[in-house]
VEXDREN-2710 file (C-alpha; in Angstrom, 1 decimal):
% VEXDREN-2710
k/r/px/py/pz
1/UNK/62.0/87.6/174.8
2/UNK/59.9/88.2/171.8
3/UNK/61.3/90.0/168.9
4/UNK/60.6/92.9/166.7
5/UNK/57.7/93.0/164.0
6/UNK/58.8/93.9/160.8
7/UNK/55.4/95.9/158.9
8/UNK/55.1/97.3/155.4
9/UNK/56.0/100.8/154.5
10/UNK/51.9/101.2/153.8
11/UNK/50.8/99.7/157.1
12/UNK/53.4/102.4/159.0
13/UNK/52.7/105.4/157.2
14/UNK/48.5/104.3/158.1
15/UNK/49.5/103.7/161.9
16/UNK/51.6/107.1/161.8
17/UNK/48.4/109.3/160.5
18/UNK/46.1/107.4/162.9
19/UNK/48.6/108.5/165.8
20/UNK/48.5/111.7/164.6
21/UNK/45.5/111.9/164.4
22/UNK/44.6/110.5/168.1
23/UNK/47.7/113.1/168.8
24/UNK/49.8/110.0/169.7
25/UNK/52.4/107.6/168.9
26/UNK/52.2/104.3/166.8
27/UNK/53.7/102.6/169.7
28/UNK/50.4/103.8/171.8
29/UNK/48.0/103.2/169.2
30/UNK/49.3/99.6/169.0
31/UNK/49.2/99.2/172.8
32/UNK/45.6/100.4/172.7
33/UNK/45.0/98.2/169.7
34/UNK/46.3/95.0/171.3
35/UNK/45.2/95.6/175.1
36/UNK/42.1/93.2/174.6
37/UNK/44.3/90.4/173.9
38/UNK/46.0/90.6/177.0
39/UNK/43.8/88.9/180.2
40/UNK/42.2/91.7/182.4
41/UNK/44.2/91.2/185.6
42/UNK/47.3/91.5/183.6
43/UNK/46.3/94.9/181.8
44/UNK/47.9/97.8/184.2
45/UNK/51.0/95.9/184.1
46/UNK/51.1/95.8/180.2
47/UNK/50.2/99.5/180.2
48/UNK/52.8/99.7/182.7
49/UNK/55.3/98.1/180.6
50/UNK/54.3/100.1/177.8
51/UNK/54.6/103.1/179.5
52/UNK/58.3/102.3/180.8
53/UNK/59.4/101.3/177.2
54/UNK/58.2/104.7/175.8
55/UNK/60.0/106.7/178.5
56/UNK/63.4/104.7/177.3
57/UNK/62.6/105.6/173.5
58/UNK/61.9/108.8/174.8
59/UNK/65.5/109.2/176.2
60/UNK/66.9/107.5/172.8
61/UNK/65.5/109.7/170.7
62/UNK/66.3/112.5/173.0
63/UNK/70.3/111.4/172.0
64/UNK/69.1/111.5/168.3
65/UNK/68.3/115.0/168.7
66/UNK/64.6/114.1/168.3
67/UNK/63.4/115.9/170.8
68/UNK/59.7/116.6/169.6
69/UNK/59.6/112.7/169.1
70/UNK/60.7/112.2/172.8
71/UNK/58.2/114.8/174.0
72/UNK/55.5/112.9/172.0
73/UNK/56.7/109.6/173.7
74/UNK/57.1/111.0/177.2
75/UNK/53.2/112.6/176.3
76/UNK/52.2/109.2/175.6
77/UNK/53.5/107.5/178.4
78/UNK/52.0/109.6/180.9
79/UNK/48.6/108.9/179.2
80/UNK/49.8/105.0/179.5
81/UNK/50.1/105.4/183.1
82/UNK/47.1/106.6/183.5
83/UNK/45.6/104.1/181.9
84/UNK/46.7/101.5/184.2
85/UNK/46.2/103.2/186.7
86/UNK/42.2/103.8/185.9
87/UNK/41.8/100.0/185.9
88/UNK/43.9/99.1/188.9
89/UNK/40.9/101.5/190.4
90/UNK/38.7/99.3/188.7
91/UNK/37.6/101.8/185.8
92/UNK/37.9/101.6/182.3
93/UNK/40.7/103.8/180.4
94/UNK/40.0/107.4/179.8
95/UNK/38.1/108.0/176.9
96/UNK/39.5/111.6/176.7
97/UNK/41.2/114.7/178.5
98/UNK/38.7/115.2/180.8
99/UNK/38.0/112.3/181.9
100/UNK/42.1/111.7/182.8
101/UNK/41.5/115.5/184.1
102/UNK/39.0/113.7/186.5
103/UNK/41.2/110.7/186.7
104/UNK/44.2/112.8/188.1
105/UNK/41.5/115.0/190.5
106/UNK/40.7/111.8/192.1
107/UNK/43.6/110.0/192.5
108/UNK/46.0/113.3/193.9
109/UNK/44.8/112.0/197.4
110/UNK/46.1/108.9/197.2
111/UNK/48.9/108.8/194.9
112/UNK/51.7/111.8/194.9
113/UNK/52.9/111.4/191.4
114/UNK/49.5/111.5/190.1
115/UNK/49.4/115.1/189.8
116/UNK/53.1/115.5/188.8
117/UNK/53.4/113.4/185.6
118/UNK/49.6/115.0/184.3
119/UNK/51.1/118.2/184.5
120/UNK/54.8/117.3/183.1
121/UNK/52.5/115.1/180.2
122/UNK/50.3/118.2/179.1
123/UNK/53.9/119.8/179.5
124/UNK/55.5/117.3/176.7
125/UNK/52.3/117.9/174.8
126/UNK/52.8/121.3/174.3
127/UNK/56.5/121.3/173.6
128/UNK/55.7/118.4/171.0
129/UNK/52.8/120.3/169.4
130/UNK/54.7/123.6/169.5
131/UNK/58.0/122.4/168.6
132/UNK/59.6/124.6/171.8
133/UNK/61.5/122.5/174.7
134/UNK/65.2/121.2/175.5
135/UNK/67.1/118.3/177.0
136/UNK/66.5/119.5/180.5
137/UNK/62.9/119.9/180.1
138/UNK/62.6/116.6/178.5
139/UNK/64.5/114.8/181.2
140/UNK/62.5/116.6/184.1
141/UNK/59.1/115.2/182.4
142/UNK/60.2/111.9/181.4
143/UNK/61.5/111.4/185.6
144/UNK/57.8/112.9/187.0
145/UNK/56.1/110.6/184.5
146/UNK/58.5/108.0/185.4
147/UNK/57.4/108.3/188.9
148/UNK/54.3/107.4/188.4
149/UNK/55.4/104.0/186.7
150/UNK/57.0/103.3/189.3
151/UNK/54.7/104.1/192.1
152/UNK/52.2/101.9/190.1
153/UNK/54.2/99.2/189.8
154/UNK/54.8/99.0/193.4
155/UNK/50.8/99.1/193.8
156/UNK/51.2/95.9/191.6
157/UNK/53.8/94.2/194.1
158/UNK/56.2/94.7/190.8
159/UNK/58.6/96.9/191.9
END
């Protein structure tokens, strides 16, 4: 199993504005940053991966008492999903809210959580952004986004 990666003080505080800035987390901007270098075929499974892990830091930071962290991780997560989910259809990933909008629109049809984890990400969004939300919030959006990982993964004969 690979290890952690130690980075300077500098290079995390630059990674933490450019997550802000995207409206984020580091661990996503690094995904997004290091998804070329994983082979095509193998992609949805690393977003999926990805995806997973930020749902668990979600629910760690959530025991912290970091809740606006864990709604920014649960946030990103769903957008993960999503991700993987746009090239298992044989797309490229989103390039913005509406075009997961249209993602999700598409995909309700033919995938039940589709719809669920959107509206329980844009849901985390807003309690992130607005600082508003609870435990039981956070734990009914982390298990819709959830969901969706796992209804992916079965799609990729993972789970």
């Amino acid at each position: 199993m690979p290890g952690r990666v130690v980075l300077p003080d500098s290079i995390l505080r630059a990674l933490e504005r450019e997550a802000e800035r995207r409206e984020s987390t580091p661990e996503a901007v690094i995904v997004g940053m290091l998804l070329r270098l994983v082979e095509p075929g193998e992609r949805p499974g690393a977003l999926l991966d990805a995806a997973r892990t930020s749902l668990e830091h979600a629910r760690e930071l959530a025991g912290e008492g970091r809740l606006g962290d864990a709604f920014r991780r649960v946030w990103a997560s769903v957008l993960m999903a999503l991700d993987a989910l746009s090239l298992l259809r044989g797309g490229e990933r989103p390039g913005g809210l509406a075009e997961y909008w249209r993602l999700v629109s598409e995909a309700m049809g033919e995938l039940g959580a589709a719809a669920d984890a959107w509206y329980a990400g844009l849901a985390a969004y807003i309690a992130w952004k607005e600082g508003i939300g609870d435990e039981r919030h956070l734990e009914a959006m982390a298990g819709r986004a959830g969901r969706l990982v796992e209804e992916l993964e079965a799609r990729l004969g993972r789970g």
